[in-house]
N, C-alpha and C positions, 0 to 999 in steps of 0.2 A: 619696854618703855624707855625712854631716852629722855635726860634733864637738859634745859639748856638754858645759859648763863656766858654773856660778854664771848661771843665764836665759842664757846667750851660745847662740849656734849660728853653728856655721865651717865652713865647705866644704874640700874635702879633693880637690885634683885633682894629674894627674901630669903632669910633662914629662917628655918623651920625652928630647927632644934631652939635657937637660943631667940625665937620670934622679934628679931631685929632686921631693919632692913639696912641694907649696903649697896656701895656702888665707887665705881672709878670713874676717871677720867679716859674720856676714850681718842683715840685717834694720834693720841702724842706716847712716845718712848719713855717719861719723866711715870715713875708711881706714884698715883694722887688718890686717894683712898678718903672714904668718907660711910661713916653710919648713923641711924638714928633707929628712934621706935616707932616714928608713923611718918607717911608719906609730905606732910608737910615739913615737919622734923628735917624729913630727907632733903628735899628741896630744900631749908637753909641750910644743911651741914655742907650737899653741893656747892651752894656761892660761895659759902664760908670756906669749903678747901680751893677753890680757884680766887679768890682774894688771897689766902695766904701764899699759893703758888707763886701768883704773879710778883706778890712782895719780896719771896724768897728769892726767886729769880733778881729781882732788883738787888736785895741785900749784898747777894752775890757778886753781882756784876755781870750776870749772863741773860742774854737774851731767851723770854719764854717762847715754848714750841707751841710754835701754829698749827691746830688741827688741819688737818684735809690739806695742806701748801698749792694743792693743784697741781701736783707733780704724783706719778701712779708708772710703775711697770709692769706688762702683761704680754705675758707667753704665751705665742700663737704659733701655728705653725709655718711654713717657710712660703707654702703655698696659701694663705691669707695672710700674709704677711705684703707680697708681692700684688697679689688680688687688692691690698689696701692700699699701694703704694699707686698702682695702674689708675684706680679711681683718683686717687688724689690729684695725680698729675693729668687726667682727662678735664676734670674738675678747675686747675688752672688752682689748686691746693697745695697748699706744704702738709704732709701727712699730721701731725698735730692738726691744723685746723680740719682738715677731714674728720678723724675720729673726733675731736673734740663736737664737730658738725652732727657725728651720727649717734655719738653717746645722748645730747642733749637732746636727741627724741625719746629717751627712753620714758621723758616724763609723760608725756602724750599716749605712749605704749599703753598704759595703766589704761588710761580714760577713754581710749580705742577699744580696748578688750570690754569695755564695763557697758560702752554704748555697744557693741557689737552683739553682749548678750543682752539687754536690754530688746535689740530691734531682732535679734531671734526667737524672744521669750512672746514680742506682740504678736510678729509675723505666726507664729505655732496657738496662738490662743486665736488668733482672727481664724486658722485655717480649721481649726477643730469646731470653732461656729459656724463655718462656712458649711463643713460636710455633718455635722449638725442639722442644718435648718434644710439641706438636702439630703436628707435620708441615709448618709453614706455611714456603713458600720467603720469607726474610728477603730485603726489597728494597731496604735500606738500612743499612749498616755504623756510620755514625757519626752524631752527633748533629749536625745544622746546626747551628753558631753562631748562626744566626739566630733557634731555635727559646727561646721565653721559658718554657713554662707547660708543665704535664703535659699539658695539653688540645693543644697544638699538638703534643708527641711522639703520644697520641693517635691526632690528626686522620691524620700520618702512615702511623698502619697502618690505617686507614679501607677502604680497598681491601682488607685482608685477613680484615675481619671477617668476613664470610661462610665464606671459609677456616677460620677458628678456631671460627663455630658447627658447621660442619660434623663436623670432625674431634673437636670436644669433645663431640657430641652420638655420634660413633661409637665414641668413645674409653669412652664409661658406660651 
């Protein structure tokens, strides 16, 4: 679980031993540290240490750290490195705005995977009433994890298609 307060984000974890919870300041260098004894507790001791943060920083005279800046380095190798570079410039890209182009699908990724199991979870419940309401002995109960595409549920009942013309052509 992650607290968040004015751009801050704080981690929120429990001790057991001394049943207090605790948490920092994430994503910045500076140690900001905060605890309480219940989760509301926590949430104000969170604002309460990013308020004095931000005032300490003033006291001082130095500027507080920006979580996330929007600056990140990542070690790839030479040949996706290059592979990144090719795109970019087919693209009519500066490599930044490329990656930054392909990273921001990743939020989509999520809800791509969630629909995708979704329309494999209908497509396998229609196909089991299908060979159901024709006669066909079901040789398999659940979806393999492993299975991506309708074609691959499918391929599964491949074996029984013959079963299903038969009976569908008896059944009319």
């Amino acid at each position: 679980m992650m607290l968040k307060y004015k751009d801050y984000l704080g981690s929120a974890e429990m001790d057991l031993e001394s049943n207090t919870l605790h948490g920092k300041l994430l994503f910045i260098r500076d140690l900001v540290t905060y605890e309480a004894d219940s989760p509301a507790e926590l949430q104000a001791a969170f604002e309460a240490a990013v308020i004095e943060y931000l005032a300490d920083c003033k006291e001082y005279g130095r500027n507080p750290e920006k979580p996330c800046k929007g600056q990140f380095n990542v070690r790839i190798s030479p040949d996706m490195h290059r592979e990144i570079a090719v795109a970019a410039l087919e693209g009519g890209k500066s490599m930044n705005e490329y990656v930054s182009l392909v990273l921001s699908c990743h939020k989509n990724l999520m809800g791509a995977e969630q629909h995708h199991k979704a329309a494999r979870e209908a497509l396998f419940v229609s196909a089991k009433l299908v060979m159901a309401q024709n006669g066909v002995k079901q040789e398999f109960s659940t979806i393999p994890s492993n299975r991506n595409s309708a074609g691959d549920s499918f391929r599964l009942m491949e074996g029984n298609q013959s079963k299903w013309a038969d009976n569908t052509s008896k059944a009319h």
